[in-house]
Backbone as XML, in Angstrom:
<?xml version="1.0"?>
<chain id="A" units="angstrom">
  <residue number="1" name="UNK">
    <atom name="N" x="-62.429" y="32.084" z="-122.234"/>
    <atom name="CA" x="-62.844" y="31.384" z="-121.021"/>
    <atom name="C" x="-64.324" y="31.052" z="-121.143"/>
  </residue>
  <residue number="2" name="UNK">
    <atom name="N" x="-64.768" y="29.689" z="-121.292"/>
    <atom name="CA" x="-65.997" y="29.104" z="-121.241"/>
    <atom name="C" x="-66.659" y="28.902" z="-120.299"/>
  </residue>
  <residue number="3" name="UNK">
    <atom name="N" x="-66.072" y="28.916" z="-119.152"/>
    <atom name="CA" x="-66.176" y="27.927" z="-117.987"/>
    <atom name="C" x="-68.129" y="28.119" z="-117.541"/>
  </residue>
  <residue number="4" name="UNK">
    <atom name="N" x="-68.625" y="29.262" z="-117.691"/>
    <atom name="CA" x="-70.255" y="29.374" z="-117.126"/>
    <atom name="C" x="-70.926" y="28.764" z="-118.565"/>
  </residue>
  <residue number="5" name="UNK">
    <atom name="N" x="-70.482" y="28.708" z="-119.701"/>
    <atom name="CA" x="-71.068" y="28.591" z="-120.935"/>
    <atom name="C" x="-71.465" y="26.705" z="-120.768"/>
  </residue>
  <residue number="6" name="UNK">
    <atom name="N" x="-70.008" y="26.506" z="-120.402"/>
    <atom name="CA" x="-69.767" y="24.416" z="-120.673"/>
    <atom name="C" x="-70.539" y="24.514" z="-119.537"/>
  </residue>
  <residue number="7" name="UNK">
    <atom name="N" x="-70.604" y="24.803" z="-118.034"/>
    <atom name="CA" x="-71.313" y="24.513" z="-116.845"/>
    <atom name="C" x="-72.818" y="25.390" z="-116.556"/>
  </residue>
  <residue number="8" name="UNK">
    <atom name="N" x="-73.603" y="25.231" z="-117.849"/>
    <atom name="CA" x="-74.335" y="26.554" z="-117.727"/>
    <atom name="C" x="-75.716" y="25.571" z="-117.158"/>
  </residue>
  <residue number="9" name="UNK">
    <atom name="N" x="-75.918" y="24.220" z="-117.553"/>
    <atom name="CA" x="-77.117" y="23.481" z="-116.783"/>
    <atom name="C" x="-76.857" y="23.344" z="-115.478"/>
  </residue>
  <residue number="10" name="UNK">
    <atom name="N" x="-75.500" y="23.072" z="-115.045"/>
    <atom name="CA" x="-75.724" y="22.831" z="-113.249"/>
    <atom name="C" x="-76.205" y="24.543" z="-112.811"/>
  </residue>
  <residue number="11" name="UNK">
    <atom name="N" x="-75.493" y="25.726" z="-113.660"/>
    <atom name="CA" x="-76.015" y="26.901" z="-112.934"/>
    <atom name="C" x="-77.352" y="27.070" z="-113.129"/>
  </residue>
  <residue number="12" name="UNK">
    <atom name="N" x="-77.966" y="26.366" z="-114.264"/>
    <atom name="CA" x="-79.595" y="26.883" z="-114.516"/>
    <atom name="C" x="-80.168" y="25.904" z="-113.367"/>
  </residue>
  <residue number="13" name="UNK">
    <atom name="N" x="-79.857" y="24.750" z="-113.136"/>
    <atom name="CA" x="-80.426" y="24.250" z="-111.770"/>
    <atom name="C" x="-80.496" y="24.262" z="-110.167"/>
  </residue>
  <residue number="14" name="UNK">
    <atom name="N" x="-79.482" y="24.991" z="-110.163"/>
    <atom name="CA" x="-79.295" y="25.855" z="-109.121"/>
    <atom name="C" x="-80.242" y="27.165" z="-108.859"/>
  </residue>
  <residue number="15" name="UNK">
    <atom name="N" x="-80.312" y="27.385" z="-110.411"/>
    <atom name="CA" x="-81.086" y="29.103" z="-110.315"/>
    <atom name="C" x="-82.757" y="28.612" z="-110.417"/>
  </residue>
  <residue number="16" name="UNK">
    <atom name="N" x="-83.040" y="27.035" z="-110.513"/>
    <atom name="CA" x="-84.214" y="26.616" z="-110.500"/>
    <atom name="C" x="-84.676" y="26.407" z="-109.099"/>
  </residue>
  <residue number="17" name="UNK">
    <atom name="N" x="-83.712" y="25.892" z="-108.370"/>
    <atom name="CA" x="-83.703" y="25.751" z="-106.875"/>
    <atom name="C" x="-83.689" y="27.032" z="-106.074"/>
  </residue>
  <residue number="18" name="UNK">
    <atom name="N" x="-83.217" y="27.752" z="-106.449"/>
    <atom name="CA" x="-83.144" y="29.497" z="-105.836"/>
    <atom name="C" x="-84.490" y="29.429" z="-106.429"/>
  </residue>
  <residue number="19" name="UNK">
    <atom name="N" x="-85.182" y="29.743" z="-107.190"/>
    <atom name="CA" x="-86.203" y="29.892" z="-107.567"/>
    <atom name="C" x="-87.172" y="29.469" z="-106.598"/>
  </residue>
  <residue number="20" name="UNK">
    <atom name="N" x="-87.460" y="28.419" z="-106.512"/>
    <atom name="CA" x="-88.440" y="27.282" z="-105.681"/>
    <atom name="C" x="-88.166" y="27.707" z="-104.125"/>
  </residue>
  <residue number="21" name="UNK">
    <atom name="N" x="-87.009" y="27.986" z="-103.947"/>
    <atom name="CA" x="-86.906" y="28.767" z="-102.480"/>
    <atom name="C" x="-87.237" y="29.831" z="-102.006"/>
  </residue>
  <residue number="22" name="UNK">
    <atom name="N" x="-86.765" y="30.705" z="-103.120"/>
    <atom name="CA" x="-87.268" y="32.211" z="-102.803"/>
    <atom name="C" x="-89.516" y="32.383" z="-102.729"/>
  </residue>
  <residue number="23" name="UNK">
    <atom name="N" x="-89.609" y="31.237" z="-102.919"/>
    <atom name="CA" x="-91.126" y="31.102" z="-102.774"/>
    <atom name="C" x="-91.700" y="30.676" z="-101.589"/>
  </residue>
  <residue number="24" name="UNK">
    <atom name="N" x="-91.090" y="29.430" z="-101.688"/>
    <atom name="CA" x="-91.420" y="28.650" z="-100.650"/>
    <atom name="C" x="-91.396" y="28.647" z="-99.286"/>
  </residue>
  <residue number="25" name="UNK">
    <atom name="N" x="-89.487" y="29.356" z="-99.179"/>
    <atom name="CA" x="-89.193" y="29.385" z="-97.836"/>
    <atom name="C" x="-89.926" y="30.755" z="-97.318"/>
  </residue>
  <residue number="26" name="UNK">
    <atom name="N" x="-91.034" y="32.214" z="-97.993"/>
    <atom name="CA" x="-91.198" y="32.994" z="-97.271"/>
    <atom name="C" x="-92.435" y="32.580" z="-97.059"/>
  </residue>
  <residue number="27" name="UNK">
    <atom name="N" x="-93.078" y="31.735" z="-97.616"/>
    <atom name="CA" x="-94.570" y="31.417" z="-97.406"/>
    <atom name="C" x="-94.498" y="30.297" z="-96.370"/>
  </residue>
  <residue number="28" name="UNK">
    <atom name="N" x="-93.601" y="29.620" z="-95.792"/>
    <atom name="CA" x="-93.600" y="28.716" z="-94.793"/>
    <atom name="C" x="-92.857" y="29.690" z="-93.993"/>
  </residue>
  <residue number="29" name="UNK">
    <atom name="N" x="-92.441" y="30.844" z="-93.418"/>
    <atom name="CA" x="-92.185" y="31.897" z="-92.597"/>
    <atom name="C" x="-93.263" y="32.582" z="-92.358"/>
  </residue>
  <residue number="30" name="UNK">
    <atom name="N" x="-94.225" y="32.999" z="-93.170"/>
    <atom name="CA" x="-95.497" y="33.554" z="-92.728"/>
    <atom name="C" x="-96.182" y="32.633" z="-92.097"/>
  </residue>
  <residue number="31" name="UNK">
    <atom name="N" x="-96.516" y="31.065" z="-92.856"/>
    <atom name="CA" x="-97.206" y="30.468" z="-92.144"/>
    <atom name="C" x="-97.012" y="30.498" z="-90.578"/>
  </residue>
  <residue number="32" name="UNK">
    <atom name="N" x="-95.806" y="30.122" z="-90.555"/>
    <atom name="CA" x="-95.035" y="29.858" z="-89.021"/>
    <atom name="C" x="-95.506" y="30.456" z="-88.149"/>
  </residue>
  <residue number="33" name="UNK">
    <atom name="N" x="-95.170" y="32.101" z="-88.445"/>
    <atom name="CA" x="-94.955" y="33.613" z="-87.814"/>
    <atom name="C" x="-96.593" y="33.372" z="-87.462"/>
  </residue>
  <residue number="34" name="UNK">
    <atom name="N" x="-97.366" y="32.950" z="-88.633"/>
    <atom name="CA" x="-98.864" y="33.499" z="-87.888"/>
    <atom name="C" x="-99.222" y="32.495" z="-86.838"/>
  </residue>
  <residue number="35" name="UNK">
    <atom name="N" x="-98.956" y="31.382" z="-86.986"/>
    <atom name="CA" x="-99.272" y="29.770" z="-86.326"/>
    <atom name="C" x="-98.729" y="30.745" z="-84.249"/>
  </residue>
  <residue number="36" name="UNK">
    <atom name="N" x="-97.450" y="31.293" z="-84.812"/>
    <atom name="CA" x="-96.812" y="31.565" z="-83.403"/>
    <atom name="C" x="-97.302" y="32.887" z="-83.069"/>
  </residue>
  <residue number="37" name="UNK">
    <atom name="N" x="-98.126" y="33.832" z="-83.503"/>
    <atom name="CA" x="-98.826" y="34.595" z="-83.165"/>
    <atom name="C" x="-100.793" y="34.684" z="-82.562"/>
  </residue>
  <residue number="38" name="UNK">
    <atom name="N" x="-100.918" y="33.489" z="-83.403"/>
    <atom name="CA" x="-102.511" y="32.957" z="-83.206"/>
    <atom name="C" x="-102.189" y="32.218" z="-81.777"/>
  </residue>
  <residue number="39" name="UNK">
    <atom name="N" x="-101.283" y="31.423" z="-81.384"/>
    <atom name="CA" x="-101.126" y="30.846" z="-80.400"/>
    <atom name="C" x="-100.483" y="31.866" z="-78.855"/>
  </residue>
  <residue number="40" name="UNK">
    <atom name="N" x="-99.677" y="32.859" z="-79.187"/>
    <atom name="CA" x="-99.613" y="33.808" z="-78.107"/>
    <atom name="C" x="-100.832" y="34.774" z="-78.105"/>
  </residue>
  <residue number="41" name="UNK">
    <atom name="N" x="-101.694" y="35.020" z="-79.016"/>
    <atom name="CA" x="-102.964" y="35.728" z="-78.747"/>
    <atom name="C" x="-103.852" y="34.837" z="-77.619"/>
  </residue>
  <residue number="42" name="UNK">
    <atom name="N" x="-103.739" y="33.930" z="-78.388"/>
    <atom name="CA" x="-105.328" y="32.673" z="-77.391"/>
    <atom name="C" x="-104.548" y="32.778" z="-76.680"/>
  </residue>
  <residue number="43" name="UNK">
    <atom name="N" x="-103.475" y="32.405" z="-75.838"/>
    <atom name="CA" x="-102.534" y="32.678" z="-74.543"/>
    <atom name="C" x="-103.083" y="33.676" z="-73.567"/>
  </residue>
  <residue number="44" name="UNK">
    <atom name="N" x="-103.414" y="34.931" z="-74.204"/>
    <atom name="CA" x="-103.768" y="36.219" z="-73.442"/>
    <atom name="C" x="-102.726" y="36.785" z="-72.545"/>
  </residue>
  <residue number="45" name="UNK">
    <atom name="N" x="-101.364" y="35.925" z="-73.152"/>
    <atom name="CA" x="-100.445" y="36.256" z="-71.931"/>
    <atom name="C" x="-99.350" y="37.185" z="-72.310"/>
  </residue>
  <residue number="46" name="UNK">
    <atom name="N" x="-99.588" y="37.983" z="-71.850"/>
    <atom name="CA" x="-98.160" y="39.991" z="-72.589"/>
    <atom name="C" x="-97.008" y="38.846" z="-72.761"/>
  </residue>
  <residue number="47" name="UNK">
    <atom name="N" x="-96.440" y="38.459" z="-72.623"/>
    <atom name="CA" x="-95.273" y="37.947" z="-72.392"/>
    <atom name="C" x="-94.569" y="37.199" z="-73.912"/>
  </residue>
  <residue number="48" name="UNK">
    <atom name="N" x="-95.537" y="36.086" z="-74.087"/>
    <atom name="CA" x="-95.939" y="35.366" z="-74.774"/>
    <atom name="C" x="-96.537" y="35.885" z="-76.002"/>
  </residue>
  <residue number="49" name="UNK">
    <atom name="N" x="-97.446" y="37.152" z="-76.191"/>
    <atom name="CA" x="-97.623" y="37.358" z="-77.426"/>
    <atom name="C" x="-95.956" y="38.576" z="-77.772"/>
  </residue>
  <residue number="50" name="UNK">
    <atom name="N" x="-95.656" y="39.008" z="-76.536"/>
    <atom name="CA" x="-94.038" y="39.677" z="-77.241"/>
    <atom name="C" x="-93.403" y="39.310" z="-78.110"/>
  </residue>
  <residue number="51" name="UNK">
    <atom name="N" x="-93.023" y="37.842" z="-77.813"/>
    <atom name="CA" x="-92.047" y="36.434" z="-78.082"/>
    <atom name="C" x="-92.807" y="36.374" z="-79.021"/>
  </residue>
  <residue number="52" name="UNK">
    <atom name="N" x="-94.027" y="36.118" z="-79.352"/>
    <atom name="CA" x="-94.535" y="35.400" z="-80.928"/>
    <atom name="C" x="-94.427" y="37.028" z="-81.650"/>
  </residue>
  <residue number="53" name="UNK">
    <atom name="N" x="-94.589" y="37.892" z="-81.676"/>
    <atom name="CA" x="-94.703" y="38.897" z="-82.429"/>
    <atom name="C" x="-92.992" y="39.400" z="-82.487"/>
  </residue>
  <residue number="54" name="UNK">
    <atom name="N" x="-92.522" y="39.370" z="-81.706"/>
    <atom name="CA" x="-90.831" y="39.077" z="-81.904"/>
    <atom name="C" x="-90.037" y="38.051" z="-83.148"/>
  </residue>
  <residue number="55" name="UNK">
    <atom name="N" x="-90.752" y="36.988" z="-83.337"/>
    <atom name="CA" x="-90.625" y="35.694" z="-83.687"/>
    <atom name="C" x="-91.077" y="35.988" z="-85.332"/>
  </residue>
  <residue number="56" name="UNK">
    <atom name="N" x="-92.642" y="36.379" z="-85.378"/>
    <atom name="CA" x="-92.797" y="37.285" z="-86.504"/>
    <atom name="C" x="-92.187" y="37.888" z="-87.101"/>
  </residue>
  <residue number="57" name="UNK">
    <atom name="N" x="-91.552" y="38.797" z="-86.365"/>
    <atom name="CA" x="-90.469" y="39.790" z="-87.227"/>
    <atom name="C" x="-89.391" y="39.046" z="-88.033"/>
  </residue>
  <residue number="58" name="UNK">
    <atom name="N" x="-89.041" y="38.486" z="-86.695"/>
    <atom name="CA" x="-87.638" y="37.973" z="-87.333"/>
    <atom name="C" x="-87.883" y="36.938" z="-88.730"/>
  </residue>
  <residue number="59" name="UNK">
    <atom name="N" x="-88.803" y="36.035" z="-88.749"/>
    <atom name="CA" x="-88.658" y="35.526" z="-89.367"/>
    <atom name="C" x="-89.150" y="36.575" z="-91.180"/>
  </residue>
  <residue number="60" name="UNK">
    <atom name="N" x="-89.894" y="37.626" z="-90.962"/>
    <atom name="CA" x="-90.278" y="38.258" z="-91.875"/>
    <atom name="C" x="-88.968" y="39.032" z="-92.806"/>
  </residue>
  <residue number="61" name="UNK">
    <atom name="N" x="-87.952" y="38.987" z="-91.662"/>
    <atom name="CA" x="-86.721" y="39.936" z="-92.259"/>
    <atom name="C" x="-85.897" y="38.935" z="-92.907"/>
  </residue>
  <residue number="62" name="UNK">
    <atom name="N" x="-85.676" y="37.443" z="-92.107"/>
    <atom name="CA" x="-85.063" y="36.475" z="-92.704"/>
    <atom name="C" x="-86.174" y="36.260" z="-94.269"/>
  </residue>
  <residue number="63" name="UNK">
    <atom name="N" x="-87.379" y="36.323" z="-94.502"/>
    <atom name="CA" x="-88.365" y="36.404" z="-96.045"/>
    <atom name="C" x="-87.760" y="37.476" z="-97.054"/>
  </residue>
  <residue number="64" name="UNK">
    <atom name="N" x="-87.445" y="38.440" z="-96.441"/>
    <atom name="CA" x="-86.872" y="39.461" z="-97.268"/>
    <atom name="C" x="-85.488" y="39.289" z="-97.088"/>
  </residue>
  <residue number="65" name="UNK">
    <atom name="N" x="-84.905" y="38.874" z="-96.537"/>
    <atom name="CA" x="-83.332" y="38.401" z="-96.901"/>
    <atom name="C" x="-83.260" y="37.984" z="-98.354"/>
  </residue>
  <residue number="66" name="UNK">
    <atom name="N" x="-83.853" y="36.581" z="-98.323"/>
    <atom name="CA" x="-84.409" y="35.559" z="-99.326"/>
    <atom name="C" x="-84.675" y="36.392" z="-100.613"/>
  </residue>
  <residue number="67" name="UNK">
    <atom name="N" x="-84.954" y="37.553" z="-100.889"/>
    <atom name="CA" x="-85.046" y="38.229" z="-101.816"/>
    <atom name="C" x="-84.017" y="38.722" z="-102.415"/>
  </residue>
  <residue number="68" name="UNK">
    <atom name="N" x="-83.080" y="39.445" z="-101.669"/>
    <atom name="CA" x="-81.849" y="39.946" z="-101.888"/>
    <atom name="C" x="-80.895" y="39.025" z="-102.502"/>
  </residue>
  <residue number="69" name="UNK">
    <atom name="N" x="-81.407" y="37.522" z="-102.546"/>
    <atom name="CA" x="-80.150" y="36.762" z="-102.692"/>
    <atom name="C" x="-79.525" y="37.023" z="-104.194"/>
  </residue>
  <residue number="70" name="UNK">
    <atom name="N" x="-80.766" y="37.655" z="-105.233"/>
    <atom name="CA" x="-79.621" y="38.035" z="-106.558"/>
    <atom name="C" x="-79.066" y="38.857" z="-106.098"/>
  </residue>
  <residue number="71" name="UNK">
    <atom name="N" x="-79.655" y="40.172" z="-105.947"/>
    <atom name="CA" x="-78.902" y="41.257" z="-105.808"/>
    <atom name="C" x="-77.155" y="40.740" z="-104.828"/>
  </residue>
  <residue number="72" name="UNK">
    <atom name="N" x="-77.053" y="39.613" z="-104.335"/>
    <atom name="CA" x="-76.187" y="39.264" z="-103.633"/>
    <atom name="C" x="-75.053" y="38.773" z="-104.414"/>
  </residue>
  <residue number="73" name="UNK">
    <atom name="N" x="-75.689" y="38.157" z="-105.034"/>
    <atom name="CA" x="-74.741" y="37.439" z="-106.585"/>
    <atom name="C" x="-74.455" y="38.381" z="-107.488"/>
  </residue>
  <residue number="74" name="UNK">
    <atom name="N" x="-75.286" y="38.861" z="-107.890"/>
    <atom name="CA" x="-74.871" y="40.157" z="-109.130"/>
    <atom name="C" x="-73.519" y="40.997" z="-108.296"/>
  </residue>
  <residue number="75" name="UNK">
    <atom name="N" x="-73.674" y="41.130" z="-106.676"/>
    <atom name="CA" x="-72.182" y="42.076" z="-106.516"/>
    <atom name="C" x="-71.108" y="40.909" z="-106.584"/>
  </residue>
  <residue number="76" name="UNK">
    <atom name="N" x="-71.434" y="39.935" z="-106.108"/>
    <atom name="CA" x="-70.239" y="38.967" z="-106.106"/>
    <atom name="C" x="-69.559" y="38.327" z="-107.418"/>
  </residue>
  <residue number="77" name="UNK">
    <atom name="N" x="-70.305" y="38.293" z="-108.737"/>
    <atom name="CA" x="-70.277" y="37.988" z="-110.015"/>
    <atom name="C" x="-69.546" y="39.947" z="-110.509"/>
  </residue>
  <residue number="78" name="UNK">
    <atom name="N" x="-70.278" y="40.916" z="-109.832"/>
    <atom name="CA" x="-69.330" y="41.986" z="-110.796"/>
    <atom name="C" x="-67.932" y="41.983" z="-110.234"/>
  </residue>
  <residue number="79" name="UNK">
    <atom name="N" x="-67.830" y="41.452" z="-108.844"/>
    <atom name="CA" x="-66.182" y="41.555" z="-108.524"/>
    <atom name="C" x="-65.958" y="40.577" z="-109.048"/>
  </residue>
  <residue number="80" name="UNK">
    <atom name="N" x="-65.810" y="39.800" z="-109.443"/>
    <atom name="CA" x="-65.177" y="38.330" z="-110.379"/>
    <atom name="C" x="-64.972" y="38.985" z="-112.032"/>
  </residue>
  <residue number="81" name="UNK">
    <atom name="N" x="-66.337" y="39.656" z="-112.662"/>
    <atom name="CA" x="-66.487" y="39.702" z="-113.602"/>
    <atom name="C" x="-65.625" y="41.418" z="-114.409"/>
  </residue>
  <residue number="82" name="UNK">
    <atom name="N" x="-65.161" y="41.839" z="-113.086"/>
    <atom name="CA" x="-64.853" y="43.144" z="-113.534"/>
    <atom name="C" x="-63.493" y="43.093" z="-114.490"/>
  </residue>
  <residue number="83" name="UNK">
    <atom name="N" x="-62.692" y="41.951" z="-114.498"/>
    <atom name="CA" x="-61.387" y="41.830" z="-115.181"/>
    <atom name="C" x="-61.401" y="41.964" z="-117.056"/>
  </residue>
  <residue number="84" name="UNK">
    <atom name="N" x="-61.745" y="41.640" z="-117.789"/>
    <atom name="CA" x="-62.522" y="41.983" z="-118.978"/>
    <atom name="C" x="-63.546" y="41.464" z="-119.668"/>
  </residue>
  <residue number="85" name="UNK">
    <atom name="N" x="-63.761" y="42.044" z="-120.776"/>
    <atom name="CA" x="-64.988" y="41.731" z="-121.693"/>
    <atom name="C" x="-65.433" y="40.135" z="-121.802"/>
  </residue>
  <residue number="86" name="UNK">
    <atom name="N" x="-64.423" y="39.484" z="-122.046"/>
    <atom name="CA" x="-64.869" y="38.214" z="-122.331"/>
    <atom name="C" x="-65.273" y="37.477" z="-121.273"/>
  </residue>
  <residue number="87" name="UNK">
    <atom name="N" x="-64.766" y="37.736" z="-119.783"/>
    <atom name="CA" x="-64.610" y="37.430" z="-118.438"/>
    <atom name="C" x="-66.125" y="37.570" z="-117.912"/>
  </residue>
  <residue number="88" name="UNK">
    <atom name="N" x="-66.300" y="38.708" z="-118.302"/>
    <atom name="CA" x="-67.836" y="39.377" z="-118.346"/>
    <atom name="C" x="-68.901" y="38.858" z="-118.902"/>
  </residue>
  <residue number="89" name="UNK">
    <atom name="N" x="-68.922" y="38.757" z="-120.086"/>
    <atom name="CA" x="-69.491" y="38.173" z="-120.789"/>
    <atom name="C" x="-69.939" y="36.458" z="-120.157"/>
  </residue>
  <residue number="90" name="UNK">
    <atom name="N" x="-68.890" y="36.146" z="-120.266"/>
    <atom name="CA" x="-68.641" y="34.549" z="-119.433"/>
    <atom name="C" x="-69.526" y="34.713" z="-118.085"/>
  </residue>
  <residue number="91" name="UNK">
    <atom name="N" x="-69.274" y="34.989" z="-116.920"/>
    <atom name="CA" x="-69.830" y="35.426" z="-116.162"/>
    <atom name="C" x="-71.322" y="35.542" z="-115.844"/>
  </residue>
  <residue number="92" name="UNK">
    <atom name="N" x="-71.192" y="36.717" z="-116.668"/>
    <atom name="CA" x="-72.675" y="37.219" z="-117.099"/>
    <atom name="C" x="-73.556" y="35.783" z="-117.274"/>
  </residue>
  <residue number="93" name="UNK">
    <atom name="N" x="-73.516" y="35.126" z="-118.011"/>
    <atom name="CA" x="-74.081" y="33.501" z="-118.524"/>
    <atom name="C" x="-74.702" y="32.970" z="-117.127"/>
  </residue>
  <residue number="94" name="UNK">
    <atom name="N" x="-73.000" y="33.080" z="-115.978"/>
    <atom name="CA" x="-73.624" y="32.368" z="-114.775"/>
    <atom name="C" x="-74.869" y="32.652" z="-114.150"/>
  </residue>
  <residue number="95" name="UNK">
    <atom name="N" x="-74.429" y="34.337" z="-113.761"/>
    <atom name="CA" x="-75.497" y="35.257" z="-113.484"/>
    <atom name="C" x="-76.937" y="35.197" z="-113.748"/>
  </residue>
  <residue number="96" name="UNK">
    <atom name="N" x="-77.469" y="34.716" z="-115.340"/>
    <atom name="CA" x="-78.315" y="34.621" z="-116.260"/>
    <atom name="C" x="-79.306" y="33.593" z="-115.288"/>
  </residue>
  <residue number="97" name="UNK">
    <atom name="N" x="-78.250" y="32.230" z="-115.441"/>
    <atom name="CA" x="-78.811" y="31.332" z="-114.917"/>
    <atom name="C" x="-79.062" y="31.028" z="-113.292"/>
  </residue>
  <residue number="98" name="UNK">
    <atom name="N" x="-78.397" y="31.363" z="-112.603"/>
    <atom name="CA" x="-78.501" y="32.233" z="-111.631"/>
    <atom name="C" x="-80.211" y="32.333" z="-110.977"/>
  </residue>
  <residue number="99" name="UNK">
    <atom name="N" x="-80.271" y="33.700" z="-111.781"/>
    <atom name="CA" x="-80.930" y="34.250" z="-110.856"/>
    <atom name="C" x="-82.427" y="34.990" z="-112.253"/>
  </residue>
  <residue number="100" name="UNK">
    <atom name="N" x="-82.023" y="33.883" z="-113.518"/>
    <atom name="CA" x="-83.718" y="33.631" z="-114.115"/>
    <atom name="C" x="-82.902" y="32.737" z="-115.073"/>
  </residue>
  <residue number="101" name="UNK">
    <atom name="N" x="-83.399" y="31.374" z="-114.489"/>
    <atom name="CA" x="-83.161" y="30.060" z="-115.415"/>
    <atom name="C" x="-84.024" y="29.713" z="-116.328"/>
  </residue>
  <residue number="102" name="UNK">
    <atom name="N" x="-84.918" y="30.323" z="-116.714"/>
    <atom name="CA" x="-86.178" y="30.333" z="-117.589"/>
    <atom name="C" x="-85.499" y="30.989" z="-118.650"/>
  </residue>
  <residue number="103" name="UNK">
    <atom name="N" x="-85.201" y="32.315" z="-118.351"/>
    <atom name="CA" x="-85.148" y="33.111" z="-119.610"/>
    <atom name="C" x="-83.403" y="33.226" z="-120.221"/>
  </residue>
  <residue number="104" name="UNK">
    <atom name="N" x="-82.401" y="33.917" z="-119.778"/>
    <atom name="CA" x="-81.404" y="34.461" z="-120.853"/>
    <atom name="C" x="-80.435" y="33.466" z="-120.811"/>
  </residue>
  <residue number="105" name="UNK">
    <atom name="N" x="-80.364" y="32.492" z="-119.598"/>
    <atom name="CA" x="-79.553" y="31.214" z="-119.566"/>
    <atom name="C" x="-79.509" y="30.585" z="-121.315"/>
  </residue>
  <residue number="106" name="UNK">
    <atom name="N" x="-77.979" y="30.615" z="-121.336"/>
    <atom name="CA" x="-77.652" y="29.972" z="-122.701"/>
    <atom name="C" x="-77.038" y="28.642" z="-122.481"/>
  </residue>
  <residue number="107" name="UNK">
    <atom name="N" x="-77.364" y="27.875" z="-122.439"/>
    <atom name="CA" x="-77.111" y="26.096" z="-122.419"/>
    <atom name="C" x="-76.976" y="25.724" z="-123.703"/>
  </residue>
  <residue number="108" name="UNK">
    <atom name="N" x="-76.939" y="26.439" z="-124.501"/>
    <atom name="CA" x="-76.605" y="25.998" z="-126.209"/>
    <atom name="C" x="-74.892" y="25.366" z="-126.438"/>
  </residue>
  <residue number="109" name="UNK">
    <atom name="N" x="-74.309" y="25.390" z="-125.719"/>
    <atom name="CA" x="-72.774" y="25.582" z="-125.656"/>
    <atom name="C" x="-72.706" y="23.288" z="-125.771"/>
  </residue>
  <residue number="110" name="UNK">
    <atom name="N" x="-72.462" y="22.780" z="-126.611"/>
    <atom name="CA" x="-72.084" y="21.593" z="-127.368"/>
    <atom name="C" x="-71.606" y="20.993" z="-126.326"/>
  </residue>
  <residue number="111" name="UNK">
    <atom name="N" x="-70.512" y="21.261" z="-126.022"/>
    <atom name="CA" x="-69.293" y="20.483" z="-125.475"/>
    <atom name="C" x="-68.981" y="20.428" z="-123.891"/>
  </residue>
  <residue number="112" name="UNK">
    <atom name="N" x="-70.468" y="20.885" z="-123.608"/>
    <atom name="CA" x="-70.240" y="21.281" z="-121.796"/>
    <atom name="C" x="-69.974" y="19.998" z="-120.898"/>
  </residue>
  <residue number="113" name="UNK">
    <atom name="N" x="-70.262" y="20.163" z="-119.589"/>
    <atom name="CA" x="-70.160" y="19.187" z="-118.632"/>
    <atom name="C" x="-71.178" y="17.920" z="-119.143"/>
  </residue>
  <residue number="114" name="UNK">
    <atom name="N" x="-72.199" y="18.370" z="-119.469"/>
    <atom name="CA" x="-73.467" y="16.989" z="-119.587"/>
    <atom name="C" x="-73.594" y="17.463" z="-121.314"/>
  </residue>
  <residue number="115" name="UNK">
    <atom name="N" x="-73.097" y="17.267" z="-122.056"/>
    <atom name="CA" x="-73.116" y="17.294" z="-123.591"/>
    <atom name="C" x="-74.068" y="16.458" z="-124.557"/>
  </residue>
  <residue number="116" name="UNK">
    <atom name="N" x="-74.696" y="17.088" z="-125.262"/>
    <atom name="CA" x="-76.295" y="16.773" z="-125.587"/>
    <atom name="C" x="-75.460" y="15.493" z="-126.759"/>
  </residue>
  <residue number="117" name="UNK">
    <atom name="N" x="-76.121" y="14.867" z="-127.072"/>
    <atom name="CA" x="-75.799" y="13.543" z="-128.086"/>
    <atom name="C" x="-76.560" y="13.547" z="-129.105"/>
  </residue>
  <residue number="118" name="UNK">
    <atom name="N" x="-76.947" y="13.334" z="-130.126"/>
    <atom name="CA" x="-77.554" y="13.676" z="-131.353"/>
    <atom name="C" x="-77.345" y="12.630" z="-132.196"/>
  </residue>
</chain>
């Protein structure tokens, strides 16, 4: 079974896009969180800095969500991948690319979906 090996560039671009997110989206959550905390401070109003420091949180836990998302895939790839070695192996590839498209992603595979020409 090939199937992550032949489709291993759409998974490395995906795991490029997870990438670019897991950055982006917590640093535009802090920004936010502080924008809505600087603005219930100058307020001076209890109420209002609750709600922005409420608002803070949440969005800080949704930043660390964003982190978890391999660890999210790696369980969902070992229940797929638990059937055997080669399955695993296969798998594993997706995983690779996944969740570090830089490094162990193998796109060497000839005959995949977008097949290199020479």
């Amino acid at each position: 079974m090939d199937f992550c090996y032949k489709t291993a560039n759409i998974w490395q671009i995906i795991g490029y896009v997870f990438l670019i997110l897991k950055v982006i989206i917590p640093l535009i959550l802090i920004i936010l969180g502080i924008i809505d905390v600087g603005k219930a401070v100058i307020s001076s109003d209890e109420k209002i800095i609750k709600d922005g420091v409420f608002s803070l949180l949440k969005r800080i836990i949704a930043g660390i969500i964003i982190f978890f998302i391999p660890t999210i895939i790696r369980i969902i790839f070992s229940f797929v991948a638990g059937f055997n070695e080669e399955i695993q192996e296969d798998f594993g590839n997706c995983f690779d690319c996944l969740t570090n498209p830089n490094g162990e992603c193998d796109t060497s595979y000839d005959d995949g979906i977008f097949p290199t020409s020479n």
